[in-house]
C-alpha positions as CSV (number, residue, x, y, z in Angstrom):
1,X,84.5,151.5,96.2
2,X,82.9,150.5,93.0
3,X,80.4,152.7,91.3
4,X,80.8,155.4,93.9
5,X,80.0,158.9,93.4
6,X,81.1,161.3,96.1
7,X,79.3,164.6,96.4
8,X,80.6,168.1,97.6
9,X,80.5,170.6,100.2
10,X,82.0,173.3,101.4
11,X,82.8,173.9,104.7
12,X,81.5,176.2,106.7
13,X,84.6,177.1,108.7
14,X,85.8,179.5,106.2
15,X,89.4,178.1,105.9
16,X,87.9,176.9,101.8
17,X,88.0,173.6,102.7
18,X,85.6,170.9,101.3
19,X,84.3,167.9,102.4
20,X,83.3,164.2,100.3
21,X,80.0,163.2,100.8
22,X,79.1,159.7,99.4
23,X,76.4,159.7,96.9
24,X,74.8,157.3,95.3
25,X,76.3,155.1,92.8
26,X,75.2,154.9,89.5
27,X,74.9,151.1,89.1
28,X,72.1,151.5,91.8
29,X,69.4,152.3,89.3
30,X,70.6,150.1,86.7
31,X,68.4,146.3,86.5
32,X,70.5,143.4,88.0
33,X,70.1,141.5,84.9
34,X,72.3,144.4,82.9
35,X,74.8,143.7,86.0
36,X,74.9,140.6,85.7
37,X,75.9,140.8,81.7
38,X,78.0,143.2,82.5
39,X,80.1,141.3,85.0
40,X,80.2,137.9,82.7
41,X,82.6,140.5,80.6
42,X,85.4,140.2,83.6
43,X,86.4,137.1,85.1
44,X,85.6,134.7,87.9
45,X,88.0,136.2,89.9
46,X,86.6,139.8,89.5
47,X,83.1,138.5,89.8
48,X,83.9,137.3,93.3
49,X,85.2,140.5,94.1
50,X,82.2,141.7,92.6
51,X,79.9,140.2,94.7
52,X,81.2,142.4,98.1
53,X,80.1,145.8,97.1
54,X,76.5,145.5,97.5
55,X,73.8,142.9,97.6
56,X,72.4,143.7,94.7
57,X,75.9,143.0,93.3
58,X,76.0,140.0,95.0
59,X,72.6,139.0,93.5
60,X,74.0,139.5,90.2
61,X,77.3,137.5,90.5
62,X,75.3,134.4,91.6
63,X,73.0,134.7,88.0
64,X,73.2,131.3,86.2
65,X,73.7,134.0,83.2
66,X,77.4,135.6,84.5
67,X,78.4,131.4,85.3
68,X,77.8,130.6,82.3
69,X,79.9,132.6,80.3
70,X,83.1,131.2,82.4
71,X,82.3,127.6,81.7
72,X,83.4,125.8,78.7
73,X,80.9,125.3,75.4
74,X,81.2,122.1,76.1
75,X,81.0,121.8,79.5
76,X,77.3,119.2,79.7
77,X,79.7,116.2,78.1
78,X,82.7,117.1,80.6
79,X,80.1,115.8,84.3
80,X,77.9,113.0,84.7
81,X,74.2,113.3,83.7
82,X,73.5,111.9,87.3
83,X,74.6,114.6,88.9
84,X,72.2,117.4,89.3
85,X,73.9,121.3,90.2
86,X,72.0,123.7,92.0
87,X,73.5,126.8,89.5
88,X,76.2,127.3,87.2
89,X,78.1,128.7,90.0
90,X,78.1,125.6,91.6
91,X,78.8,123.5,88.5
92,X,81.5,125.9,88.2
93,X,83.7,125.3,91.4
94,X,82.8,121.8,91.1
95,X,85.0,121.9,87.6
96,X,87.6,123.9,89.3
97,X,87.7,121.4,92.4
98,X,87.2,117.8,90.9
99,X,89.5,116.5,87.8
100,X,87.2,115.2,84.8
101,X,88.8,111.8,83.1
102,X,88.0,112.4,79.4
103,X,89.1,110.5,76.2
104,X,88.7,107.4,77.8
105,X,90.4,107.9,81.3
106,X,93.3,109.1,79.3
107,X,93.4,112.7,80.1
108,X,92.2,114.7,83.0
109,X,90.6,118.1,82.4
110,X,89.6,120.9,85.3
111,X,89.6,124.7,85.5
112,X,92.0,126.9,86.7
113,X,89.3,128.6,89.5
114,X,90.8,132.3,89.3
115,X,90.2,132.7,85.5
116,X,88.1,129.8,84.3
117,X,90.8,128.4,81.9
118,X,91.5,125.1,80.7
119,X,94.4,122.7,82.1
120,X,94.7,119.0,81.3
121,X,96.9,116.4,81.9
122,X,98.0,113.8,79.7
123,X,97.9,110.0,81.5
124,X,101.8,108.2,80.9
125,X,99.2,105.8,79.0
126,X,99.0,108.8,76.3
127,X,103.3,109.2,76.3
128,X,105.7,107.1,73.9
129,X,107.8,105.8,75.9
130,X,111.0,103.3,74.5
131,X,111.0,100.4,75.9
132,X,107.4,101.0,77.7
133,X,106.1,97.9,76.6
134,X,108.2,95.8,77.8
135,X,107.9,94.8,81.5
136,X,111.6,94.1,82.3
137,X,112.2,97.9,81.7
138,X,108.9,99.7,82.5
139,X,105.8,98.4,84.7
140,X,102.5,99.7,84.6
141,X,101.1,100.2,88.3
142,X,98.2,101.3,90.1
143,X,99.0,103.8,92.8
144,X,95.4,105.4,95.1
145,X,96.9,108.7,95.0
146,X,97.2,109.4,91.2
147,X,94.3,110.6,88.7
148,X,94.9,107.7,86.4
149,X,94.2,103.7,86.3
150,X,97.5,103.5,85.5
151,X,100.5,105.1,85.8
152,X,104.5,104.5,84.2
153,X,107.0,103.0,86.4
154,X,111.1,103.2,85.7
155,X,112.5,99.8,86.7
156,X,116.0,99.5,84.3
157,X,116.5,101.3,81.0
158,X,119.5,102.8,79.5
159,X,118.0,104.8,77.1
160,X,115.7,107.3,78.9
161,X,113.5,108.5,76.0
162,X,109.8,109.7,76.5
163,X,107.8,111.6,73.5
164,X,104.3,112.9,73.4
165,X,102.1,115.8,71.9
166,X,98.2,116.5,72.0
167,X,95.8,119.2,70.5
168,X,95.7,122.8,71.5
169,X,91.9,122.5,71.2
170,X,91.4,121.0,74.6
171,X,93.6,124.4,75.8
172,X,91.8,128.2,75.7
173,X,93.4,130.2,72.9
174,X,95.0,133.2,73.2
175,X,96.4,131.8,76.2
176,X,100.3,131.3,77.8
177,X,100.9,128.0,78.9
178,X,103.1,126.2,80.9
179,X,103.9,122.2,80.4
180,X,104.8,120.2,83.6
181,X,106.3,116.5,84.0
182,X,104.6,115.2,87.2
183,X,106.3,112.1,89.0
184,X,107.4,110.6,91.7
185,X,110.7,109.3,92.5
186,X,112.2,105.9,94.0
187,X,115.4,105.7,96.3
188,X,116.8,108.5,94.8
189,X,115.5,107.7,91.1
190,X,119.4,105.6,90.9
191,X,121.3,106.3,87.5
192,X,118.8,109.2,86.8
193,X,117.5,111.0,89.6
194,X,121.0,113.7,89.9
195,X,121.3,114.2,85.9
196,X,120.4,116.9,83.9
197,X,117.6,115.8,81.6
198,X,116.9,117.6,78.1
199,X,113.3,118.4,77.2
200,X,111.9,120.2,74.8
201,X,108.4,121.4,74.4
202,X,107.0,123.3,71.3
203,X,103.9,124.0,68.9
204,X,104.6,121.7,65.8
205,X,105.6,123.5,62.9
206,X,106.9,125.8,65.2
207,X,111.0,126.0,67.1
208,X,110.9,123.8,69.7
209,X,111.8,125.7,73.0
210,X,115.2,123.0,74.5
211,X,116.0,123.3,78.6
212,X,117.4,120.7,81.0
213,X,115.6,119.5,84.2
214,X,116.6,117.2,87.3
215,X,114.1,114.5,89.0
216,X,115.8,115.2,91.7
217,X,118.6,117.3,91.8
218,X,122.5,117.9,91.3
219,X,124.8,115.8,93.8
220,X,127.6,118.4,93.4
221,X,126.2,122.0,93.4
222,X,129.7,123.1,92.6
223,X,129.7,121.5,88.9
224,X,129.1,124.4,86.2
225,X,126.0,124.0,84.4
226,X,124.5,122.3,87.5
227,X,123.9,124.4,89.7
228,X,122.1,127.4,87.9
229,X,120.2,126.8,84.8
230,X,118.9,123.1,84.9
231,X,115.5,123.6,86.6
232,X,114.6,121.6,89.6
233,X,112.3,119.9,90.5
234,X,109.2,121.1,93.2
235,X,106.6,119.5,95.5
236,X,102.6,119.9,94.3
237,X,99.7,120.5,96.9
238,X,98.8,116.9,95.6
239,X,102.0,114.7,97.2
240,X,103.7,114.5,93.8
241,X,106.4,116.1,92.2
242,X,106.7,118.6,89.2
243,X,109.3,119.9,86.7
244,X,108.4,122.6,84.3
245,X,109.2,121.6,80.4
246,X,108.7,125.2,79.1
247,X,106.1,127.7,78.0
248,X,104.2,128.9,74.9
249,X,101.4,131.0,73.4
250,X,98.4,128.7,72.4
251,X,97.3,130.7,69.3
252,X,94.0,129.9,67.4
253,X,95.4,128.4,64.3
254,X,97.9,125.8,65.9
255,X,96.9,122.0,66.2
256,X,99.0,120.5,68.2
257,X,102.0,120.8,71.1
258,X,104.5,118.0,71.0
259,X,107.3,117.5,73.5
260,X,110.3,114.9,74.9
261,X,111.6,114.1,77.9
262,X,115.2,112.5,77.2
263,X,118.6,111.2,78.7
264,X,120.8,108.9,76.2
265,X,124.5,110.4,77.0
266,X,125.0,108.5,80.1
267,X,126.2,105.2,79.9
268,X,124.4,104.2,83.4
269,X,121.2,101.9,84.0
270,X,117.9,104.2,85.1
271,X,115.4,103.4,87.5
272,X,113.3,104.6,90.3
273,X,110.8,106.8,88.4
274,X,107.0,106.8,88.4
275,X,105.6,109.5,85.6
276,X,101.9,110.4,86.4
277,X,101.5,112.5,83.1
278,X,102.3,115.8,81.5
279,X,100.1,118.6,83.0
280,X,99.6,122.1,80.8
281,X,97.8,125.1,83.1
282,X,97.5,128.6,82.1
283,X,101.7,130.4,83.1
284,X,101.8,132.1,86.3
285,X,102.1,136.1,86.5
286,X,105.8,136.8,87.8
């Protein structure tokens, strides 16, 4: 266990044998205060953890002091000034557990709970999309279940072309990310839905990172390139569906992240597509 000295004695059966004896642990005499900095070094995760080795652990991880460290600088313009928190902890979760609209309803922001970093996602209203103007190709909907006003539906296009980038600032630096499409599909997304569709997702300035993705996925798993390394797409907690664009490194002195979502080889008319945003949150470990 944590902090936990052990003592030791030596038998008294003769056979040289010793026995542990737990002592006391040398974080018992230190003032919860000088815990509590110390565990604002690790992460919300660990402080958690941290909180079932003792009560006076558990006294420390709930300091406004350790809570404060995992929230953003800028965390007092992210909630309403309405709404009154009973700690930092609390305000904490409440990030973690309730999406933010920021930049005029344009973006969503929360925190990923295990490690206090930042994910957003951009609203289809932020996305260049061809032809999304104009309503005999795209519509603009309202649907209860998304995070948006407004979200992007596919009703007939040819040319499938979506564009978009945003600043790294609103990301935590030093930080792998991952960039997701989220949608929803209609009647098999028709002309679209079993294609492979190129993206490519990069920090401008930078080699842009190229893969191919399906809305919904191959009609014949038995043709080449198909079947193995065109990523498909997966359900979300949420009721929608995701496909990952790619990964990168969000390092200090980069600005921005653009990417494109694109299919202009096939001759067919698309449709059947509704595109909630592009989500970025901190890349799973393997």
């Amino acid at each position: 266990m944590m902090g936990q000295n052990h003592g030791i004695i030596e038998s008294s059966g003769g056979g040289g044998g010793e026995i542990l004896v737990p002592g006391p642990s040398p974080f018992d005499v230190l003032p919860e205060d000088c815990i509590s900095n110390i565990i604002s070094f690790t992460s919300p995760r660990d402080a958690c953890v941290a909180a079932s080795v003792s009560k006076t652990f558990e006294s420390a991880v709930n300091s406004d002091s350790v809570w404060d460290k995992f929230l953003p600088p800028d965390y007092s313009s992210l909630i309403s000034q309405s709404r009154v928190f009973a700690s930092k902890k609390e305000l904490y979760f409440a990030l973690c557990h309730n999406h933010v609209l920021i930049e005029d309803g344009k973006k969503s922001f929360w925190l990923e709970k295990a490690s206090g970093k930042r994910c957003i996602m951009l609203s289809s209203k932020e996305l260049w999309i061809t032809w999304g103007s104009s309503p005999e190709y795209w519509q603009w909907i309202s649907l209860p279940e998304s995070r948006f006003v407004k979200v992007a539906e596919l009703l007939d296009v040819c040319w499938f072309e979506i564009r978009g980038k945003t600043s790294t600032r609103l990301l935590s630096p030093g930080t792998c990310y991952s960039a997701y499409i989220v949608f929803k599909t209609k009647d098999g997304c028709p002309g679209l839905g079993h294609l492979p569709v190129e993206v490519e997702l990069g920090l401008v300035g930078q080699e842009s990172s190229k893969r191919f993705i399906y809305f919904v996925g191959p009609r014949n798993r038995r043709r080449g390139r198909e079947t193995g390394d065109v990523t498909k797409p997966e359900q979300r907690e949420d009721g929608w569906m995701e496909a990952e664009l790619g990964e990168f490194f969000n390092e200090e002195r980069c600005d921005e992240i653009e990417f494109s979502v694109i299919e202009i080889k096939s001759p067919s008319w698309k449709s059947g597509l509704i595109i909630q945003g592009i989500e970025f949150r901190p890349t799973k470990s393997p």
